[in-house]
C-alpha positions in Angstrom: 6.7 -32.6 11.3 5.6 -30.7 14.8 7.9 -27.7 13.2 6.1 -27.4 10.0 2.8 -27.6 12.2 3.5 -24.7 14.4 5.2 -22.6 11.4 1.5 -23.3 9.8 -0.1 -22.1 12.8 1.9 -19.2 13.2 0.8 -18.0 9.4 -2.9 -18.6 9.6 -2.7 -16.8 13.3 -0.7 -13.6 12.0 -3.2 -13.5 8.8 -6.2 -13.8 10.9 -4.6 -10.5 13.1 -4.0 -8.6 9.7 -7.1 -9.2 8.4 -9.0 -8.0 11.3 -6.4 -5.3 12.1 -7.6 -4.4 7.7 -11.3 -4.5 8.7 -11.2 -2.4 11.9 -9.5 0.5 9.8 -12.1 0.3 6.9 -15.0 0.3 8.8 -12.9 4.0 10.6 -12.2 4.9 7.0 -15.8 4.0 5.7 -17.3 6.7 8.4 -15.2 9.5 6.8 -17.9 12.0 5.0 -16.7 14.3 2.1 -17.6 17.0 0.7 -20.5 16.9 -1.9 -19.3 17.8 -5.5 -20.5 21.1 -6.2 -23.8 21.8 -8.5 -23.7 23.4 -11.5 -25.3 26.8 -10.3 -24.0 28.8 -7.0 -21.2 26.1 -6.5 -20.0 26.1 -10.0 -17.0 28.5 -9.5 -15.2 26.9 -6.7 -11.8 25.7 -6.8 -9.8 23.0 -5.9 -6.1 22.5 -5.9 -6.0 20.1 -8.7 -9.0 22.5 -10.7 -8.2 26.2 -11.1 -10.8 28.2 -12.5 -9.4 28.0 -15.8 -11.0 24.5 -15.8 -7.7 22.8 -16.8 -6.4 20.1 -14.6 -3.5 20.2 -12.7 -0.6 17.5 -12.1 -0.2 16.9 -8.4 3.5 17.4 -7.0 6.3 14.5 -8.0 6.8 11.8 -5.6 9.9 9.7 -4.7 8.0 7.4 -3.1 8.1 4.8 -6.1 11.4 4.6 -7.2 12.2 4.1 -3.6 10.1 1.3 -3.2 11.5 -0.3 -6.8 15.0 0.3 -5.2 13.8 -1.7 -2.2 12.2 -4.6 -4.4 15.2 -5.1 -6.3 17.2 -5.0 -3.5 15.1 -8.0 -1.7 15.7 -9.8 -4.8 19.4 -9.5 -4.8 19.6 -10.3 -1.2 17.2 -13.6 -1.7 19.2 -14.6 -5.0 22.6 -14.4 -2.2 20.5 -16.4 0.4 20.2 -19.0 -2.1 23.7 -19.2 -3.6 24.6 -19.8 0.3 22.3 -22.4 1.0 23.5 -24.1 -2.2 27.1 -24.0 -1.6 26.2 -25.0 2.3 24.5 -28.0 1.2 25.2 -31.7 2.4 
């Protein structure tokens, strides 16, 4: 039962630190200004990357990043699904 206690404990503690670790970078993030959006008058011809002055809008570059992270997920479920199998066949 004390093991179950302290494996609580050690949770709510690390989710306590994550949370405030979360809030200090918001509050950092929150502080960032940006730049108005332009007017419709002298600031109505600027560009941006992802608006050329044709006014169409422009697909940002591909990223690998997601299949990546699928190929990661799946691969945590494979790995748990063998976990299990050996706990089973491990079994009193």
């Amino acid at each position: 039962m004390e093991k179950h206690l302290s494996v609580v404990a050690a949770m709510l503690l690390s989710f306590a630190g994550a949370s405030a670790t979360w809030a200090a970078a918001a509050g950092g993030a929150a502080a960032v200004a940006h730049p108005p959006a332009p007017q419709s008058g002298a600031g109505a011809g600027a560009t941006s990357p992802h608006h050329p002055p044709n006014g169409q809008p422009v697909l940002p570059a591909p990223a690998v990043w997601p299949g990546s992270t699928v190929l990661l997920i799946l691969g945590t479920f494979v790995i748990a699904a063998g976990v299990g199998v050996a706990v089973r066949l491990n079994a009193p």
